[in-house]
C-alpha positions as CSV (number, residue, x, y, z in Angstrom):
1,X,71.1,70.1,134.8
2,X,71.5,73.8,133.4
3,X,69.9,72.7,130.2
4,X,66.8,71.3,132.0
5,X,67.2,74.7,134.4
6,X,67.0,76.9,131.1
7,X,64.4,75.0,129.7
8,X,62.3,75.7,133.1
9,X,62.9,79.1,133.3
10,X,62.1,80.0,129.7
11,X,58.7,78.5,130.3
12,X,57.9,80.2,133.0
13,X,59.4,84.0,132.6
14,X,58.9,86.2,130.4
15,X,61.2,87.3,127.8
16,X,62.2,90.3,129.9
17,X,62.4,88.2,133.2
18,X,64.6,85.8,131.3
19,X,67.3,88.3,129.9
20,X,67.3,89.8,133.7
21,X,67.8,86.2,135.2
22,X,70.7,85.1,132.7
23,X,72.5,88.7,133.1
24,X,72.3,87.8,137.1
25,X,73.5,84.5,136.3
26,X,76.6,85.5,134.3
27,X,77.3,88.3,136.5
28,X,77.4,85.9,139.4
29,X,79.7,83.2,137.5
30,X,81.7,86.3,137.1
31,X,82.0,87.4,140.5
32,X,82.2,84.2,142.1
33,X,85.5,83.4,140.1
34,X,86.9,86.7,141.3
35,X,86.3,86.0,144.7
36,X,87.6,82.6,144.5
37,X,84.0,80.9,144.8
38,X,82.9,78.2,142.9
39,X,81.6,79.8,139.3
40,X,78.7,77.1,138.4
41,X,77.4,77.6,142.3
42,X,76.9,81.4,141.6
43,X,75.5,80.8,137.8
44,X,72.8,78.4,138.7
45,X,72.4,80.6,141.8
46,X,71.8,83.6,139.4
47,X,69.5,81.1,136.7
48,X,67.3,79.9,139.6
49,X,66.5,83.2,142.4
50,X,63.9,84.1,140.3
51,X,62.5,80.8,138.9
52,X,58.6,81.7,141.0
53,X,59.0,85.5,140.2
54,X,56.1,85.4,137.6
55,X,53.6,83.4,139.6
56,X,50.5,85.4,140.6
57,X,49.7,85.9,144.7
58,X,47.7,83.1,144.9
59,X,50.2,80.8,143.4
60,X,52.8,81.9,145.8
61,X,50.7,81.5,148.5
62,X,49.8,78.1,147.4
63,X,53.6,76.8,147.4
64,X,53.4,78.4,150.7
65,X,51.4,75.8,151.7
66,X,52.0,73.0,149.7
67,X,56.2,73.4,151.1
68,X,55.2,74.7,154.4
69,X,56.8,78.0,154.1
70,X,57.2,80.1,157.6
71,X,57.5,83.6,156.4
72,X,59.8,86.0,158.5
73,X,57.1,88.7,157.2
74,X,53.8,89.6,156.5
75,X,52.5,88.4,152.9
76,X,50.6,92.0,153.2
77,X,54.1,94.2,153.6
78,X,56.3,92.1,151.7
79,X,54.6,90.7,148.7
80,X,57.2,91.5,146.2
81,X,59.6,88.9,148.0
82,X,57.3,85.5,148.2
83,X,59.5,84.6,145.3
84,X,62.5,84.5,147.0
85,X,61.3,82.1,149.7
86,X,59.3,79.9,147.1
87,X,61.7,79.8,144.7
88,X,64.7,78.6,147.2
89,X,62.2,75.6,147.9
90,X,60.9,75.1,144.3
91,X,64.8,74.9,143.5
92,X,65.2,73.2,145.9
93,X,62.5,70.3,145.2
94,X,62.8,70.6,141.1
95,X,66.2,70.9,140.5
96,X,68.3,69.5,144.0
97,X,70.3,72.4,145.0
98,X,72.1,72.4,147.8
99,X,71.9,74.7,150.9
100,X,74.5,77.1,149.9
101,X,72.4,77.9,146.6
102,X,69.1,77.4,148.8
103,X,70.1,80.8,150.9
104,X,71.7,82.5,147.9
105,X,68.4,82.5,146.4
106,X,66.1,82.7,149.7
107,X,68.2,85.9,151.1
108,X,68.4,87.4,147.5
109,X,65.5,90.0,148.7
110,X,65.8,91.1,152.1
111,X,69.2,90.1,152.6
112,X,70.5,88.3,156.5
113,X,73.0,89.1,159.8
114,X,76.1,87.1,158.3
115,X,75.5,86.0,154.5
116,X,77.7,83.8,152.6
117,X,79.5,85.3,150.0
118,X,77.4,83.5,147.6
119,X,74.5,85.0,149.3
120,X,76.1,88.4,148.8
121,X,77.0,88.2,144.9
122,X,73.2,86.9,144.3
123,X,72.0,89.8,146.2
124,X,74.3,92.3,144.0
125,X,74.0,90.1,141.4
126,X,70.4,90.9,141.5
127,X,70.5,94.6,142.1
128,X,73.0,95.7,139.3
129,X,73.4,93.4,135.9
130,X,73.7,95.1,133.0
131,X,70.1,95.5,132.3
132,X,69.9,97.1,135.2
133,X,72.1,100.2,134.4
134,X,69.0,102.1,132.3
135,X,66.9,101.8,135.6
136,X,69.7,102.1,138.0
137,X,72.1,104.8,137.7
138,X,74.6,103.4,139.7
139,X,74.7,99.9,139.0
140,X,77.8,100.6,136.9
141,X,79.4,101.4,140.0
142,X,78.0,98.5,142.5
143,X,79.7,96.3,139.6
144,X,82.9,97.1,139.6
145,X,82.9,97.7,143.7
146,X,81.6,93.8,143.7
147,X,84.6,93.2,141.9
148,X,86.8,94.7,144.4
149,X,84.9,94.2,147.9
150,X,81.5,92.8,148.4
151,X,81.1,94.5,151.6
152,X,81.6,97.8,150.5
153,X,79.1,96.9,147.3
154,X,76.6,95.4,149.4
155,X,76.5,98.3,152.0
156,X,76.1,100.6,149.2
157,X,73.3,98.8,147.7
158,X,71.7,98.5,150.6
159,X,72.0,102.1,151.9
160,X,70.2,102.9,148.3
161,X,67.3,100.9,149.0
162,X,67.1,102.3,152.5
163,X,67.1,105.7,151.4
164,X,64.5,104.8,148.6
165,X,62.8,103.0,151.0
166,X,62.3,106.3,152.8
167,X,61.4,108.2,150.0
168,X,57.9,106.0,150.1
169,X,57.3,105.8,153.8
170,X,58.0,102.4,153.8
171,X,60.4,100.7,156.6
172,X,63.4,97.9,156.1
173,X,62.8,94.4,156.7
174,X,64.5,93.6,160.2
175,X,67.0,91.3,158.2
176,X,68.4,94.2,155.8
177,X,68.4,96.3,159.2
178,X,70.8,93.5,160.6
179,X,72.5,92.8,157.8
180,X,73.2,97.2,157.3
181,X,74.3,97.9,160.8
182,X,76.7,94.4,160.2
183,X,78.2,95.8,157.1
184,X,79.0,99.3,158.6
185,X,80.7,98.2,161.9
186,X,82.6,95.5,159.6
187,X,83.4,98.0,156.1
188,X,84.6,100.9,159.0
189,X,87.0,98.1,160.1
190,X,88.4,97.5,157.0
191,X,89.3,101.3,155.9
């Protein structure tokens, strides 16, 4: 299966797309195995959450259909993250993953009230592979906190994006709200 996943991908990313997708995918195999979570689970996780990142508006929109997609947003607000919900069901159909990778890849974007840990190391995965670290000055850091806690990685992350979020006038999906307010009362806990 990862041959014919590989051979998918590099026809439908580009070369840039591709190197970001593999970096998630090791990164995930990497993190999995340190938090005692199946490694080929997190790698094809990492190969597929961006398999539909490349299609155009109207091709997203058209898996919409065609897989009878309910959006927890507004295709207006939240363009940039079609791909996660297409591509959990493209996966899905193409390829036969099962539900754990389905929500890795699904909740890779906006994040969810109680993710998996899978979910979580796709959604740092994501945010700081290596080719991330020339765009992202702290991905270095989210790394080696993923390797330690997730929690504390993922709040991190996500109190980043908030902030960043902010900075443009824009507002949080509901779910990363959640999914924030979850990892404070739970990380407070733990210190």
């Amino acid at each position: 299966m990862l041959n014919t996943i590989k051979q998918y991908l590099s026809v439908n990313l580009k070369p840039s797309r591709l190197a970001h997708t593999m970096n998630v995918a090791d990164l995930a195999r990497t993190l999995c195995e340190k938090h005692g979570i199946d490694g080929e689970k997190g790698y094809i996780a990492g190969l597929l959450h961006d398999c539909t990142k490349q299609k155009s508006t109207a091709e997203q929109l058209t898996l919409i259909e065609n897989y009878n997609i309910i959006l927890e947003y507004t295709v207006e607000n939240m363009e940039p993250c079609l791909h996660a919900d297409t591509g959990a069901e493209v996966a899905k159909d193409v390829f036969g993953i099962g539900d754990d990778i389905y929500d890795a890849i699904k909740y890779h974007t906006l994040g969810r009230k109680n993710m998996s840990d899978l979910e979580k190391i796709i959604y740092i995965a994501d945010k700081c592979e290596v080719g991330r670290d020339s765009q992202l000055e702290k991905a270095p850091l989210w790394r080696k906190m993923a390797g330690e806690n997730l929690d504390f990685a993922l709040l991190d992350i996500i109190t980043d994006n908030i902030a960043y979020l902010a900075t443009k006038g824009a507002r949080p999906h509901a779910n990363t709200l959640e999914l924030f307010s979850q990892l404070k009362l739970s990380t407070q806990k733990e210190v």
